[in-house]
C-alpha positions, -999 to 999 in steps of 0.1 A, spaced: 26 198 24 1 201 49 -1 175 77 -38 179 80 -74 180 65 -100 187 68 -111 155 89 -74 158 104 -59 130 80 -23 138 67 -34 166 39 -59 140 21 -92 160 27 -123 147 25 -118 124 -9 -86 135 -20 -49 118 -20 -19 136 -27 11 115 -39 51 129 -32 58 164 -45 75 158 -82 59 122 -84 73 109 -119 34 96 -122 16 124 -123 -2 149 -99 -29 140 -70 -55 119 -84 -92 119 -67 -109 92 -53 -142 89 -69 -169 81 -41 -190 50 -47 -225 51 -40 -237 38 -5 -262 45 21 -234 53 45 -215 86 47 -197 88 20 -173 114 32 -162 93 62 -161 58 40 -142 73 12 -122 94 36 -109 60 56 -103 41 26 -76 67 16 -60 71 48 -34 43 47 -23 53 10 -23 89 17 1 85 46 21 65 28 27 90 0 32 117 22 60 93 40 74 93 7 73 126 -5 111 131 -23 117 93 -21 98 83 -54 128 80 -76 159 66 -76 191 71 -91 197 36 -103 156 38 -117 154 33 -150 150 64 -173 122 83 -182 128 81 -219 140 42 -219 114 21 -240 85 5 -222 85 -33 -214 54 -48 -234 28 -61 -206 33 -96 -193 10 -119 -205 -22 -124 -181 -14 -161 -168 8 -169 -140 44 -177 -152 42 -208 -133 73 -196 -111 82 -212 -75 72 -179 -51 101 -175 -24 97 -198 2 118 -174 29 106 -148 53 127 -120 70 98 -106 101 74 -117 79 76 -100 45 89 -122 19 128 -123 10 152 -131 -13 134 -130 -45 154 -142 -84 173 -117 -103 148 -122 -128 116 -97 -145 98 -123 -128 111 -121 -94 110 -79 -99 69 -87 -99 69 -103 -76 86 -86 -48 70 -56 -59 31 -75 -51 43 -85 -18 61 -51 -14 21 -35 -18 11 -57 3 32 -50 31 30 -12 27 -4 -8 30 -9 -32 59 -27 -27 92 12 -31 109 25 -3 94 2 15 119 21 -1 145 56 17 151 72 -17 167 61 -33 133 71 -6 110 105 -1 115 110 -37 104 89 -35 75 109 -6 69 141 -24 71 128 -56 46 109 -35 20 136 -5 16 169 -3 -1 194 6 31 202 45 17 162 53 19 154 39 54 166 64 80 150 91 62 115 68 53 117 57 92 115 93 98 89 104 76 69 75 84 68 79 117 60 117 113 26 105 87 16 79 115 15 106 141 -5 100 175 -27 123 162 -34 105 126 -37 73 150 -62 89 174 -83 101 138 -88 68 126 -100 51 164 -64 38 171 -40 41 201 -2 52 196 7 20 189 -16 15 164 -40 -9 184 -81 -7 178 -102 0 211 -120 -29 226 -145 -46 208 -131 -27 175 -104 -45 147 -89 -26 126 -87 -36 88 -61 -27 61 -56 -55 42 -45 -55 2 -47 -84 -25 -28 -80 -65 -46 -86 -90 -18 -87 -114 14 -67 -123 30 -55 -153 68 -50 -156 74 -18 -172 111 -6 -172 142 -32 -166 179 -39 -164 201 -62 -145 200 -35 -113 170 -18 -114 132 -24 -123 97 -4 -122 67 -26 -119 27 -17 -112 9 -33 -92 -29 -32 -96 -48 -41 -63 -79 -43 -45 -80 -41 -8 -104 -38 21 -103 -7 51 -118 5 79 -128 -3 115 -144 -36 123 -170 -26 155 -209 -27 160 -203 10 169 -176 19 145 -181 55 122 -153 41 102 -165 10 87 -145 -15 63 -152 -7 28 -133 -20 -3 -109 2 -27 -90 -5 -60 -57 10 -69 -26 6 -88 10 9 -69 41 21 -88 75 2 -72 107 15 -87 127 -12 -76 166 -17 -75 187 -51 -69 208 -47 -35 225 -72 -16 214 -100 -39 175 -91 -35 150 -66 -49 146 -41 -26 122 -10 -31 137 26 -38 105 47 -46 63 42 -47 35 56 -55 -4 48 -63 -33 65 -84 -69 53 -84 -86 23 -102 -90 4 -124 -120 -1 -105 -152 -26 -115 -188 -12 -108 -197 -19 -76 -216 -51 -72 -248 -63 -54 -235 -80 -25 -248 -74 7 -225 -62 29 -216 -86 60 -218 -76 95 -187 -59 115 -184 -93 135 -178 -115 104 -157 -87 86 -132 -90 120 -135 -130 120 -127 -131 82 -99 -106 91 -85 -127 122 -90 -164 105 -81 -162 71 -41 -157 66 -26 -141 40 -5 -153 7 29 -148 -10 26 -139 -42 45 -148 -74 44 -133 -112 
């Protein structure tokens, strides 16, 4: 795979994502642009980045061998109301811990799995090693760290308006932040799980002068999960577009609330 575009992104090109080489979920889906009186190209183009890098991390880590089979019967979807289950009430460097050996808890380490994944720290390479570390099963971390660390290059950094260690210039915030709608259990046993994750999420650069600026995206993460060490622990991902709404009619708030909302509203852990 190439490790750059055509706007120097890790092989994305202007609206296009491509997910790990023999991804069990199909080939590289394409962003559809929305409409909008800014460039489209560099808005679409930003909201991709994150997930882009992310698959190309991944690439020949989006199966496992403990992953439930490809011919095993689906899991019927899980009814649209919250099972009224406790969420986890520990943290291990902030990502959510020691979820039950239950479909239940399967759903919902995989929501706060997306979450993490797709955050604005795993620009940050002091950050990402430990999300790394919480989010992986122990056999697929050295060689994620690695790959990582080779998709977050100084160079992707520098494309996007960040330093090398993944810090927004002066006056500037970057945004990556990702909410779950809802997920849906599809494969299970007592040691592994696969679960999909449908999200919606907000990207881009937060600045008065910024060429990147936040825009919203929807998207639906694939977790194969296994149980290790007495937690659920992720052993493969991957994403495809949608399902996205039509675009409403809001009007679109300034770069100085979208970094105030960003820096004063805290985040959530989330439970099937």
């Amino acid at each position: 795979m190439s490790t750059s575009g055509e706007h120097g992104y890790p092989d994305t090109g202007p609206t296009r994502t491509h997910l790990p080489g023999g991804d069990p979920y199909g080939g590289a889906p394409r962003r559809t642009p929305r409409s909008s009186s800014r460039s489209l190209i560099t808005v679409v183009g930003v909201v991709v980045l994150l997930i882009a890098a992310i698959a190309f991390a991944n690439r020949d880590n989006s199966s496992s061998p403990n992953t439930p089979a490809k011919g095993a019967p689906h899991q019927p979807a899980a009814p649209t109301a919250a099972s009224g289950h406790t969420p986890v009430t520990t943290k291990q460097n902030g990502i959510p811990t020691n979820f039950p050996h239950t479909k239940q808890g399967a759903e919902s380490a995989a929501a706060n799995y997306a979450v993490a994944l797709v955050s604005a720290d795993i620009l940050k390479p002091a950050r990402r090693s430990e999300i790394v570390k919480e989010v992986f099963v122990a056999d697929q971390q050295a060689a994620l760290t690695e790959k990582f660390n080779k998709a977050y290059s100084k160079q992707f950094l520098s494309n996007i308006g960040l330093d090398q260690n993944g810090n927004s210039a002066a006056g500037h915030t970057y945004v990556s932040r990702t909410a779950p709608l809802g997920t849906k259990l599809t494969a299970y046993s007592a040691s592994a799980a696969a679960v999909e994750v449908w999200c919606t999420g907000v990207f881009g650069t937060a600045g008065e002068d910024s060429t990147n600026p936040v825009t919203s995206d929807w998207f639906t993460m694939t977790l194969e999960l296994r149980w290790e060490n007495d937690d659920w622990k992720a052993a493969g991902f991957s994403q495809k577009d949608g399902p996205a709404p039509i675009p409403g009619d809001g009007k679109a708030s300034s770069a100085d609330q979208m970094a105030k909302a960003v820096e004063e509203y805290g985040g959530f852990t989330y439970a099937r």
